[in-house]
MDAnalysis code that builds the backbone (N, CA, C; Angstrom):
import MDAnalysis as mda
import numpy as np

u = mda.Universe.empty(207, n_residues=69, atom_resindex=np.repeat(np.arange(69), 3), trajectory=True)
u.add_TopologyAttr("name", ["N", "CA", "C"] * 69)
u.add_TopologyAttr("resid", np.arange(1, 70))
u.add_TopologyAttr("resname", ["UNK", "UNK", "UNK", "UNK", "UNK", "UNK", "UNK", "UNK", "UNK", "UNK", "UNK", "UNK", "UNK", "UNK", "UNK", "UNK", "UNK", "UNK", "UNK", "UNK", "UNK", "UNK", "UNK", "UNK", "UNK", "UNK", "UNK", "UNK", "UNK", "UNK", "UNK", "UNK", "UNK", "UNK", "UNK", "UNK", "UNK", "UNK", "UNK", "UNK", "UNK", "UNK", "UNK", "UNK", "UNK", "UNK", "UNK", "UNK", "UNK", "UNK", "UNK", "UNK", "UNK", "UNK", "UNK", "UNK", "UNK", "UNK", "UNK", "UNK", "UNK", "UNK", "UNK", "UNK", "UNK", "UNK", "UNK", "UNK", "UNK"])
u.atoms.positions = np.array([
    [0.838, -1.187, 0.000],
    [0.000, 0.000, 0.000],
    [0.882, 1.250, 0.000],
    [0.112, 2.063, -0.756],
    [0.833, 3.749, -0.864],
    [0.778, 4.254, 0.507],
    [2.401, 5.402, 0.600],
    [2.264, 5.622, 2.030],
    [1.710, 7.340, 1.559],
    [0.484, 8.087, 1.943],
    [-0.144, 9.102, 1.425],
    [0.070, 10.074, 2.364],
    [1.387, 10.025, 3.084],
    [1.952, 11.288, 4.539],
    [1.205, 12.660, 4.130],
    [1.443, 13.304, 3.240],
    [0.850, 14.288, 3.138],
    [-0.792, 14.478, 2.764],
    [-1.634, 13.159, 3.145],
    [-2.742, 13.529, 2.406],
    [-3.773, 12.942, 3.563],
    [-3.087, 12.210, 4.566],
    [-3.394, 11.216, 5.655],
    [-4.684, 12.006, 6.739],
    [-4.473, 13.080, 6.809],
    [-5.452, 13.685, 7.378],
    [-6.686, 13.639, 6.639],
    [-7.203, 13.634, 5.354],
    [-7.924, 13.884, 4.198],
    [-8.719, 12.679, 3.697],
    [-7.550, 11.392, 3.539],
    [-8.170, 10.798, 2.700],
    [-9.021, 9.801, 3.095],
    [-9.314, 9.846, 4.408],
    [-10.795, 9.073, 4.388],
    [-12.143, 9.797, 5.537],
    [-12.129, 11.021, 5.049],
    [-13.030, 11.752, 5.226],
    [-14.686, 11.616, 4.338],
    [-15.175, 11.840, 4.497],
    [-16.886, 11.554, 3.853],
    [-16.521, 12.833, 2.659],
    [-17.558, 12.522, 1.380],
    [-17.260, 12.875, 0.521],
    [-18.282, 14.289, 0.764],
    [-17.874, 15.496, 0.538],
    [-18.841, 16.690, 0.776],
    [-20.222, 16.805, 0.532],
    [-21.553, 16.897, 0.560],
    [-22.550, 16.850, 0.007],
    [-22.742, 18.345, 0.109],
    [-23.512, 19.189, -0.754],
    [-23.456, 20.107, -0.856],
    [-24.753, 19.953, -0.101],
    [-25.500, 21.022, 0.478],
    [-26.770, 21.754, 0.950],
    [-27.542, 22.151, 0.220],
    [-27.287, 22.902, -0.662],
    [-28.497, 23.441, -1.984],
    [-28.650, 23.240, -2.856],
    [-27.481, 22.117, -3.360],
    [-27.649, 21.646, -5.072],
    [-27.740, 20.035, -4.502],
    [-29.071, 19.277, -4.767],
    [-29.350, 17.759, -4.956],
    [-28.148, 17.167, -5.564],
    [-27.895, 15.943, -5.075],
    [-27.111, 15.159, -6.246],
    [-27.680, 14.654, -7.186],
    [-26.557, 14.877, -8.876],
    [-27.704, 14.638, -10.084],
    [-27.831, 13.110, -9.840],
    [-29.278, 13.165, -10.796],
    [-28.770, 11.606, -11.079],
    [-28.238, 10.989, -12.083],
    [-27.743, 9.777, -12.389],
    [-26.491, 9.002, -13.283],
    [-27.382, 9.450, -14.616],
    [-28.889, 9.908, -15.332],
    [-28.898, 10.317, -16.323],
    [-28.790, 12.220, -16.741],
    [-28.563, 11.888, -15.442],
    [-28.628, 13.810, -15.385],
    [-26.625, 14.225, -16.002],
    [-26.106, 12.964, -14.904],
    [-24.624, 13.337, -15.309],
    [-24.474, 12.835, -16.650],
    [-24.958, 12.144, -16.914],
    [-24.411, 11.276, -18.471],
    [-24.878, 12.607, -19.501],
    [-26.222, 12.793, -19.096],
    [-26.227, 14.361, -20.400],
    [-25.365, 15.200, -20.243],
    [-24.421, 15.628, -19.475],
    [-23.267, 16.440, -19.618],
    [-22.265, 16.099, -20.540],
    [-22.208, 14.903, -21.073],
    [-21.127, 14.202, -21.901],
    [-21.927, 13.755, -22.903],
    [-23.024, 13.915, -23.664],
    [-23.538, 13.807, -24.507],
    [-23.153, 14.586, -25.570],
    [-22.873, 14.193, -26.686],
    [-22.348, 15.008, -27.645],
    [-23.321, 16.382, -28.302],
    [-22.528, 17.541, -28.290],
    [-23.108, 18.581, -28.467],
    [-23.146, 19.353, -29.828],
    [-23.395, 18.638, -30.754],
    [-23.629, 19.058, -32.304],
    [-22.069, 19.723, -32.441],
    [-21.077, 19.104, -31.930],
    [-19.773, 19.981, -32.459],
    [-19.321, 19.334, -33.656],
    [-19.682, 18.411, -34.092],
    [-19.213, 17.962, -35.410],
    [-20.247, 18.082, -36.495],
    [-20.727, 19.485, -36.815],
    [-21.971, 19.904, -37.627],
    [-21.809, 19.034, -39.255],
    [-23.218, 18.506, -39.286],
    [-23.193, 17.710, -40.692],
    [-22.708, 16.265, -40.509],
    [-22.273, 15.342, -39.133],
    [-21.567, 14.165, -39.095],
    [-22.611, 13.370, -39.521],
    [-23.127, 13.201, -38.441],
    [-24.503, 12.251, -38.948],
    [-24.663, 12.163, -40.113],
    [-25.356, 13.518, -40.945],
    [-25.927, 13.373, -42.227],
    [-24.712, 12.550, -43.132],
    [-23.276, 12.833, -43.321],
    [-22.610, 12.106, -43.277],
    [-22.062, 10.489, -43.293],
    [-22.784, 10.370, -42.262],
    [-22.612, 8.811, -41.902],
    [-23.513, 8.517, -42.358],
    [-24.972, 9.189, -42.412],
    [-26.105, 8.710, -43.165],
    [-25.540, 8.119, -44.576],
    [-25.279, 9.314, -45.332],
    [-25.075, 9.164, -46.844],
    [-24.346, 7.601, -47.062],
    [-22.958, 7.608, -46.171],
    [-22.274, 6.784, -47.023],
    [-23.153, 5.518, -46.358],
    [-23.826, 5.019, -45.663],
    [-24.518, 3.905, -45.084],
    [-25.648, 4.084, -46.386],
    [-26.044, 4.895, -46.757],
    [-26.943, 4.409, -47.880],
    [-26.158, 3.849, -49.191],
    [-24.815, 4.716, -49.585],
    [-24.088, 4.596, -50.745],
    [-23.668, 2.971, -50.625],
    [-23.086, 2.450, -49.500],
    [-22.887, 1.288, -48.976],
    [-23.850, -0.120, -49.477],
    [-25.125, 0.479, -49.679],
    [-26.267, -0.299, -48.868],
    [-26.539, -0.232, -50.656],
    [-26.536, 0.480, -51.115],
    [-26.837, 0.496, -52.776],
    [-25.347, -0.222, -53.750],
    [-24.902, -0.095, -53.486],
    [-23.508, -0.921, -53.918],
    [-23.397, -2.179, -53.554],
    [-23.555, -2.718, -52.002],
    [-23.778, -4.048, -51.825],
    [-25.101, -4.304, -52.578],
    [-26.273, -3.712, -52.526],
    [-27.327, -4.166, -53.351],
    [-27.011, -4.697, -54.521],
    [-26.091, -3.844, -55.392],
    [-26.032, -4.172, -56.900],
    [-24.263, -4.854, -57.519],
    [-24.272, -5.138, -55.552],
    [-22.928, -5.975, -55.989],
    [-23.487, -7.667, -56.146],
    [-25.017, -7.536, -55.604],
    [-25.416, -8.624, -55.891],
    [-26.024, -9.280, -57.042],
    [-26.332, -7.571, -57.935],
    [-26.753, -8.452, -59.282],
    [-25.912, -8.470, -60.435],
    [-24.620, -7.942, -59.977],
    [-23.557, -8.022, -60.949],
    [-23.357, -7.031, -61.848],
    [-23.741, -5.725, -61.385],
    [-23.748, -4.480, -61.759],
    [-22.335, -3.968, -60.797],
    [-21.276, -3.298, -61.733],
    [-20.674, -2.731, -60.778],
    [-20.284, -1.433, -60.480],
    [-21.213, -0.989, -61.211],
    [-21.734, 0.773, -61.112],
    [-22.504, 1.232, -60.264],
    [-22.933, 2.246, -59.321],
    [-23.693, 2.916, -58.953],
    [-24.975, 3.459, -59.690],
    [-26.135, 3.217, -59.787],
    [-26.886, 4.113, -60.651],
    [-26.964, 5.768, -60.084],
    [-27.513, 6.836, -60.874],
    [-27.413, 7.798, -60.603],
    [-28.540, 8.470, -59.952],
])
């Protein structure tokens, strides 16, 4: 075990609860880390090529190896 001399007073104290702010709950914290539209246009993106994908395997099955337009 770590010897924590300088922290020994501290580290097994109760964790603070604040008085006026509730603790969130686990879906309250998880929306803080929810992604915030910073990658504008990704999705639509990922959309496209999942369709381009999805039409190419289609017509990789009938032996077409073009895209139609």
């Amino acid at each position: 075990m770590m010897d924590n001399c300088e922290y020994d007073d501290i580290i097994n104290l109760e964790h603070p609860t604040s008085k006026r702010h509730p603790r969130m709950t686990m879906m309250q914290r998880a929306a803080q880390f929810t992604p915030f539209a910073a990658l504008n246009g990704h999705s639509e993106s990922i959309g496209n090529a999942a369709q381009q994908w999805e039409q190419l395997h289609d017509h990789a099955d009938t032996g077409c190896a073009e895209l139609p337009e």
